[in-house]
C-alpha positions in Angstrom: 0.0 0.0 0.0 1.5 3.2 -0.8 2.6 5.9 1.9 0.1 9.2 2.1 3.7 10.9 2.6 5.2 9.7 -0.8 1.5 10.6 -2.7 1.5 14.3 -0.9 5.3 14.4 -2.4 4.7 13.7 -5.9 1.1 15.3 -6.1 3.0 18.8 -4.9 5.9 18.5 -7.4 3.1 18.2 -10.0 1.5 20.7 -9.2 4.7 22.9 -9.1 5.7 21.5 -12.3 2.4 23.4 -14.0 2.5 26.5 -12.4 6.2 27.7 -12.8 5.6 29.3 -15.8 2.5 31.6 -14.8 2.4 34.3 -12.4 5.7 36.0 -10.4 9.1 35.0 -12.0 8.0 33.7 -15.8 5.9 32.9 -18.7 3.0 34.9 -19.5 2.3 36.5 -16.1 -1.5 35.5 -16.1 -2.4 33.3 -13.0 -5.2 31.6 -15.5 -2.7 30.0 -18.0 -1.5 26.5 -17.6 2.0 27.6 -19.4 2.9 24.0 -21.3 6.5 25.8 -23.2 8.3 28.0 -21.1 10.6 29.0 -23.7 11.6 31.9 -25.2 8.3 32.8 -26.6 6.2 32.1 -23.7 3.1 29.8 -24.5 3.7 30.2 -28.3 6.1 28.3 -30.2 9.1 30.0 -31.7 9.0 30.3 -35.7 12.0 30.6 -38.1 13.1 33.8 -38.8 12.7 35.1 -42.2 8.7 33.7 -42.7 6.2 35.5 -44.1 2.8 35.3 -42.8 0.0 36.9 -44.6 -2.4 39.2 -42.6 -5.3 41.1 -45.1 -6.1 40.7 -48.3 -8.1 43.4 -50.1 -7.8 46.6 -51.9 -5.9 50.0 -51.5 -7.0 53.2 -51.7 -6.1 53.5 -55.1 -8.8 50.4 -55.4 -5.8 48.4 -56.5 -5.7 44.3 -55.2 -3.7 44.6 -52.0 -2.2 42.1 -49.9 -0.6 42.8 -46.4 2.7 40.1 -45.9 4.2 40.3 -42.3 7.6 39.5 -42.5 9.1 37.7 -39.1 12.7 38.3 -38.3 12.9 37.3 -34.2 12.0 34.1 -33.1 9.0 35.0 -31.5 5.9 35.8 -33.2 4.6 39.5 -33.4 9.0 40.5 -32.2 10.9 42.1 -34.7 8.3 42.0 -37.5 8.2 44.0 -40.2 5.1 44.7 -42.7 5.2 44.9 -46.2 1.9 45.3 -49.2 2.1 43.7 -52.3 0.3 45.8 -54.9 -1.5 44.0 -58.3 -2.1 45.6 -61.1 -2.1 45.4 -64.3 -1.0 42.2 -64.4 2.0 42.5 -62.5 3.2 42.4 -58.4 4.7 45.4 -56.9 6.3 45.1 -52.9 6.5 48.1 -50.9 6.9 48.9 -47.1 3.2 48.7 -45.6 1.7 52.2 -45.6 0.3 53.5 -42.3 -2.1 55.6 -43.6 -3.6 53.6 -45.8 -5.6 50.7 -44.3 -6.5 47.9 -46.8 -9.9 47.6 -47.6 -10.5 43.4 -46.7 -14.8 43.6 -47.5 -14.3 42.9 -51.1 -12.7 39.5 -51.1 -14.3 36.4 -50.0 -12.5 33.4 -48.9 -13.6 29.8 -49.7 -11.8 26.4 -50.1 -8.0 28.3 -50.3 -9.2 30.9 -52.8 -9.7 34.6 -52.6 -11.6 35.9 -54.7 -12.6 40.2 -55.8 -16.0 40.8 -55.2 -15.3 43.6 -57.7 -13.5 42.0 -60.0 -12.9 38.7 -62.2 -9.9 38.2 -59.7 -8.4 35.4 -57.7 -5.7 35.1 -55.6 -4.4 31.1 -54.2 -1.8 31.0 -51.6 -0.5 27.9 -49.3 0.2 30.6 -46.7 2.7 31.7 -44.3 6.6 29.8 -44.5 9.9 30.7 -45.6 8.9 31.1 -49.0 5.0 32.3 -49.4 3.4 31.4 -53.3 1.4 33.9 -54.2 -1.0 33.0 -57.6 -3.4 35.8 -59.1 -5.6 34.9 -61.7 -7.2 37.8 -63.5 -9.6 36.8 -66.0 -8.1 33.8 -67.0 -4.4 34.5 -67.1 -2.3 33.2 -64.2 0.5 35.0 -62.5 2.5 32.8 -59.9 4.8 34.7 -57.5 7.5 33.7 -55.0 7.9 35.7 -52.2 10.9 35.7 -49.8 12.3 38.0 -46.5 15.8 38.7 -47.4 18.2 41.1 -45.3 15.0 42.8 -43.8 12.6 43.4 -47.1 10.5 41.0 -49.0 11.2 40.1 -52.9 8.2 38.5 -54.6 9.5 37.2 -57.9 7.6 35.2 -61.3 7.8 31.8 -61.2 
């Protein structure tokens, strides 16, 4: 039969085990979270720097298709990231440093099995999503243009594959 002792022991360290990431001294600081990777990035999980995540997709001011890329260049998500827009138009990409002052309109594209599509126009956009290397392919009324986009020394290149 075991020893109440030796239960009371191992139930404690347990117990301790859980909650050394939360509150005073580590991890995310909120008494509520059950912290299961105290690393670096608190409950999430580090990512690889240089990946591109994707954030809106929609249209600019100019009414052109707009797509917001984030690029990541800490380890921890949302640390050291830097925004970009890729512009399309005319049948071409364009990448320039996200605007500030001009918020992308994300009402006229719908999303439905890993296609976005222009409300306002015979336009589709089908992307894998967020890595190393994001695929970008437009399709504007017919013809297809297939981009790769990659963070290098700080900016985003999207280029025609």
């Amino acid at each position: 039969m075991p020893r109440p002792g030796l239960c009371f022991t191992a139930l404690a360290l347990v117990i301790g085990l859980l909650g050394a990431c939360g509150g005073e001294g580590g991890g995310s600081g909120d008494e509520t979270t059950v912290c299961y990777d105290c690393g670096e990035c608190g409950i999430q999980a580090p990512v690889d720097p240089g990946t591109i995540f994707i954030a809106d997709i929609g249209v600019d001011s100019k009414d052109d298709a707009a797509i917001k890329l984030q690029l990541q260049e800490g380890n921890c998500p949302g640390a050291d990231q830097i925004d970009f827009r890729v512009i399309y138009a005319a049948g071409a990409v364009t990448v320039v440093p996200e605007p500030a002052d001009d918020p992308i309109d994300v009402s006229k594209v719908t999303y439905n099995n890993s296609l976005y599509t222009w409300n306002d126009r015979d336009l589709t956009l089908a992307t894998p999503g967020a890595g190393l290397t994001v695929e970008l392919t437009f399709t504007d009324m017919g013809a297809a243009l297939k981009v790769a986009c990659t963070g290098v020394n700080r900016e985003i290149k999207c280029t025609p594959l």
